[in-house]
C-alpha positions in Angstrom: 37.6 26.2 -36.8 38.2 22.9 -34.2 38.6 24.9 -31.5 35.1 27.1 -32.2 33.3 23.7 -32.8 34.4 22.5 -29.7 33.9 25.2 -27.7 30.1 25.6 -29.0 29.7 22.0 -28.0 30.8 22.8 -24.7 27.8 25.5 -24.5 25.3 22.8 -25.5 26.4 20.9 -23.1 26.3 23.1 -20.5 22.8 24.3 -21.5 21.3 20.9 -21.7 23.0 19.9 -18.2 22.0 23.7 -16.6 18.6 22.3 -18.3 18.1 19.0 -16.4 19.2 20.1 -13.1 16.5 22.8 -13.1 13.8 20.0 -13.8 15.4 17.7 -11.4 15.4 20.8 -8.8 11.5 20.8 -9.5 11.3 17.5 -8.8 12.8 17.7 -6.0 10.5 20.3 -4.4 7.9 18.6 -5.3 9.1 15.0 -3.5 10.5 16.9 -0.6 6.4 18.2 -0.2 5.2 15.2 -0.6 6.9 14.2 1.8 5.9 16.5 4.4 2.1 16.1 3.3 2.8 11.9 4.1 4.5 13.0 7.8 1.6 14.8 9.0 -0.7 12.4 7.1 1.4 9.5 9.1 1.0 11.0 12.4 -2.1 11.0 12.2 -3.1 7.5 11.1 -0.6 6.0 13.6 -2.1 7.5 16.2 -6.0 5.8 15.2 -3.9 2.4 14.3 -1.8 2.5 17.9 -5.6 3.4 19.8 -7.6 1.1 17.8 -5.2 -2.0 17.6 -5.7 -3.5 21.3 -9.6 -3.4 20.6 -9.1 -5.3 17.7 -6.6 -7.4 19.3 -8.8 -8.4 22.2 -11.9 -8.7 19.9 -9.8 -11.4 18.2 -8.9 -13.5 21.3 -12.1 -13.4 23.1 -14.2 -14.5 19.7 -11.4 -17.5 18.9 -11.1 -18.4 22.5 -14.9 -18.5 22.5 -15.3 -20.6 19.9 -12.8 -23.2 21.0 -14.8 -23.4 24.2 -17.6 -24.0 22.0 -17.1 -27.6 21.0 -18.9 -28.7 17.5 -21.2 -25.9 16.2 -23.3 -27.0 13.0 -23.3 -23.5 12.3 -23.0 -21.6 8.4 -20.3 -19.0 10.3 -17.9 -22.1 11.4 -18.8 -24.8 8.6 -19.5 -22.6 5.5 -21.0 -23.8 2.2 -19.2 -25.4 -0.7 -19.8 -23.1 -3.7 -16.1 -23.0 -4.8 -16.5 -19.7 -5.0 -14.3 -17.2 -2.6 -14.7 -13.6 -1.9 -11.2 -11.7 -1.1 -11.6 -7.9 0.4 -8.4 -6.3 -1.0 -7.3 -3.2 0.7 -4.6 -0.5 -1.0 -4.8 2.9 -2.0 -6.2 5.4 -4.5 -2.8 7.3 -5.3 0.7 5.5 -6.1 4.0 6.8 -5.6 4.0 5.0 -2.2 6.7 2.4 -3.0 6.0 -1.2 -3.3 3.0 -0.7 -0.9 0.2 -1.9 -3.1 2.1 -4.0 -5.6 3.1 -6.1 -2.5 -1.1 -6.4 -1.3 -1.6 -7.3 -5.1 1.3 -10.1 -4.7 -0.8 -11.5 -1.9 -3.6 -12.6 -4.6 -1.1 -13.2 -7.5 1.1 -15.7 -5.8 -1.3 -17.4 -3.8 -2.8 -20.7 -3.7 -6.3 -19.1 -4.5 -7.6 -19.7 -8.0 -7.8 -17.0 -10.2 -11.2 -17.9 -11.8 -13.1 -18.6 -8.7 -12.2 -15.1 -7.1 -14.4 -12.3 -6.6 -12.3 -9.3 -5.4 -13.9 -6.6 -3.5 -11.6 -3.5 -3.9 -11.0 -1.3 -1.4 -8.7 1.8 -3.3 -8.3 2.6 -7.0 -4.5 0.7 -7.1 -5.2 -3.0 -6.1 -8.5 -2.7 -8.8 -6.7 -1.9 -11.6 -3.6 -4.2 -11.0 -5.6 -7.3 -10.2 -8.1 -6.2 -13.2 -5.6 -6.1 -15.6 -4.2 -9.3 -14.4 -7.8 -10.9 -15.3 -9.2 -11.1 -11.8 -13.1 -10.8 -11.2 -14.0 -7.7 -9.3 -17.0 -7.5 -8.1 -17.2 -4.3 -6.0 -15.4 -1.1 -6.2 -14.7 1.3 -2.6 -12.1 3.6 -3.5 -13.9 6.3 -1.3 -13.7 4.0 1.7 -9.6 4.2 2.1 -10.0 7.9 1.9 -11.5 8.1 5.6 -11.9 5.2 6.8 -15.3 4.8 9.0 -17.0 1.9 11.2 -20.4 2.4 10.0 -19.0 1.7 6.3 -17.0 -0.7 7.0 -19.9 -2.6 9.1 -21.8 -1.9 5.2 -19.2 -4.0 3.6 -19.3 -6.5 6.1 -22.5 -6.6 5.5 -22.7 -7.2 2.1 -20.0 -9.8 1.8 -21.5 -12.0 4.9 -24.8 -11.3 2.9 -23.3 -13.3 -0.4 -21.5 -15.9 1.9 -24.9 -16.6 3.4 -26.8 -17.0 0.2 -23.9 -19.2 -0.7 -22.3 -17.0 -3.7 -18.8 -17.2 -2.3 -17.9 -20.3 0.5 -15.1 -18.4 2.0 -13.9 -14.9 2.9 -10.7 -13.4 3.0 -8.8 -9.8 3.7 -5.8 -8.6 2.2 -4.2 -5.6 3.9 -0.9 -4.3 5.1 -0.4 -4.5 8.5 1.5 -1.3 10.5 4.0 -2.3 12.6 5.6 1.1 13.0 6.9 3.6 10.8 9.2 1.7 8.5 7.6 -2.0 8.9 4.5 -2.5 7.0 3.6 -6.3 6.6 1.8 -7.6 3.8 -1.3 -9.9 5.2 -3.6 -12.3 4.0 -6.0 -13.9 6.4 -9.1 -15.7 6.3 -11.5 -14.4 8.3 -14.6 -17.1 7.6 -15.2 -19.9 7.8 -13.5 -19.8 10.9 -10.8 -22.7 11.4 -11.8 -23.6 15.2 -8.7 -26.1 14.2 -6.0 -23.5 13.4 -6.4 -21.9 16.9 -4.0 -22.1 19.7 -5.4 -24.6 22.6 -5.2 -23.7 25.8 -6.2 -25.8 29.5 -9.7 -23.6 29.8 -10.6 -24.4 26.7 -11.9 -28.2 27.7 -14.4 -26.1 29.3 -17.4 -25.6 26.9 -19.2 -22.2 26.6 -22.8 -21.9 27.3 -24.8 -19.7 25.0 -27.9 -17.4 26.2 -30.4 -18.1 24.7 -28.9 -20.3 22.2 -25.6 -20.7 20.4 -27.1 -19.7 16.6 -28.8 -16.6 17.9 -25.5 -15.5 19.9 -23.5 -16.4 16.6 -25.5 -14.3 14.5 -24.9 -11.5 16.9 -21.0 -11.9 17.5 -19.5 -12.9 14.3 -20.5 -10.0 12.2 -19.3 -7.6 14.6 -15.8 -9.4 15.1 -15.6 -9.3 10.8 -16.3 -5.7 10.8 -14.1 -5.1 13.7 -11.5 -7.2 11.7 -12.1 -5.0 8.7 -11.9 -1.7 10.0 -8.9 -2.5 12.0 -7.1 -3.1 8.7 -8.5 -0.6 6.9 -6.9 2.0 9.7 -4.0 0.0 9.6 -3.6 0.2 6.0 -4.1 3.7 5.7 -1.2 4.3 8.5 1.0 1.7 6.4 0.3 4.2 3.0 2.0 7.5 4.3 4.7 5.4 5.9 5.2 3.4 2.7 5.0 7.4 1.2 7.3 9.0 3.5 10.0 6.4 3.5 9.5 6.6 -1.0 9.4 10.5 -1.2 12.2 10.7 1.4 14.3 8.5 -0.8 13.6 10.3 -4.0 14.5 13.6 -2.3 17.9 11.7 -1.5 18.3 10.5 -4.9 17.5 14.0 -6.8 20.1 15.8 -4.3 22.9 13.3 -5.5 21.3 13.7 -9.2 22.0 17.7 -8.6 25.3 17.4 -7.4 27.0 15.1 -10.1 25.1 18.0 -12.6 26.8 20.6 -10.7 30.2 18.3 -11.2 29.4 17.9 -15.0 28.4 21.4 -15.1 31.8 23.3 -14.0 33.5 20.5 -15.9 31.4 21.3 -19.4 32.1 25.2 -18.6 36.0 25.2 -17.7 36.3 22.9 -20.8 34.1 25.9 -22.8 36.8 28.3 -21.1 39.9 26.4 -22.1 38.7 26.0 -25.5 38.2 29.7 -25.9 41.6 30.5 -24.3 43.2 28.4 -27.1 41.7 29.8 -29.2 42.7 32.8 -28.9 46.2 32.4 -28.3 46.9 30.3 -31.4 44.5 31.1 -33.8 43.7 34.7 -33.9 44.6 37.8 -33.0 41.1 39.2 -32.8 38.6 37.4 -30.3 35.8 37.4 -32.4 37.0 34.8 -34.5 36.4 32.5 -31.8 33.1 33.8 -31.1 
């Protein structure tokens, strides 16, 4: 009788292992397509980041470079208005399983200096809403279809509508949270301000003593610019964030795909353990307990 309980816990265990290892096979397939999906996905946004990224680039340098020829503008763009209020456009995605790619954009917010209760999030993607909403934070604007494909003429809409509030004076400053693609496996978390502008913050250079002339005047030329270089600054990130998500995804599927193959093969160990311990079971039974074989059955 010891030897027949044993053995038909060996078969329970072997069941329940056999069991596991098929749903971890499943798994598997699953993470290993996912994967593939992310790699095309991946090739495909790096190739818009890498093409758009000097036009952004140079966008940047010729605005600040122009506005620290510009001396002392009395100007809303540069000075801003005191409302103690501050808009943040947070950029992350509308589907997880992508790592630690958009709990580190919601980090950016979290563990900043930036008051909780004086934030008005604009959410670009489904992930950084609900985090930062369930952490209390005031959103004020939900995009989730804008990560999806990311477009200039939308993103110019946004821009729109945020400069429109800064210029009422509902919000006194404006930042953008985003990851920024480095290359496939570096994706930096980023939080920058984008206005009012800090004329101090920028790097000085010899030329710079030399003040810019505006044509016809420097509000007109201001009002024209500094829109375009925050909707250039917004759509760069959002086609740098998107890149950033199926790397994040890639590199996250690619290690669960790892993980379930070493998952399968310490079953597979267990496995032809539970069922030679099944077979040496019924061999002693048989040879000391019975002369019929179905008495160990």
């Amino acid at each position: 009788e010891p030897y027949r309980r044993q053995r038909q816990m060996c078969i329970r265990d072997r069941r329940d292992i056999k069991r596991r290892k098929s749903s971890i096979s499943s798994t598997q397939q699953i993470t290993k397509a996912m994967k593939l999906v992310s790699t095309v996905k991946l090739q495909k946004a790096k190739g818009h980041a890498e093409q758009a990224n000097p036009y952004f680039n140079y966008m940047y340098q010729t605005v600040t470079s122009m506005l620290a020829k510009s001396g002392s503008i009395n100007h809303p763009y540069l000075t801003g208005k005191d409302s103690g209020q501050k808009a943040v456009i947070v950029i992350t995605s509308n589907r997880g399983l992508a790592g630690g790619y958009n709990a580190n954009v919601v980090k950016l917010i979290t563990e900043s200096d930036l008051p909780k209760d004086r934030l008005s999030i604009y959410a670009v993607g489904n992930k950084g809403r609900e985090s930062l909403e369930h952490k209390g934070y005031s959103i004020v604007k939900e995009l989730p279809e804008l990560i999806e494909t990311p477009a200039y003429d939308e993103a110019s809409a946004l821009a729109r509508e945020v400069l429109a509030a800064y210029e009422k004076g509902e919000v006194g400053e404006i930042y953008l949270a985003y990851t920024h693609f480095k290359n496939t496996v570096v994706h930096e978390p980023k939080l920058i301000k984008l206005l009012p502008v800090d004329i101090e913050d920028m790097p000085k250079q010899e030329e710079d003593n030399v003040l810019m002339n505006y044509e016809p005047n420097q509000e007109e030329a201001l009002n024209l610019i500094i829109p375009k270089y925050v909707t250039s600054l917004l759509y760069g990130a959002l086609v740098e964030a998107v890149a950033s998500e199926n790397g994040a995804r890639m590199q996250a599927m690619d290690s669960a795909t790892s993980n379930a193959e070493d998952m399968i093969s310490d079953l597979s160990l267990k496995y032809n353990r539970a069922r030679q311990g099944s077979i040496t079971q019924e061999l002693t039974c048989l040879l000391y307990t019975s002369p019929s074989p179905r008495d160990c059955s």
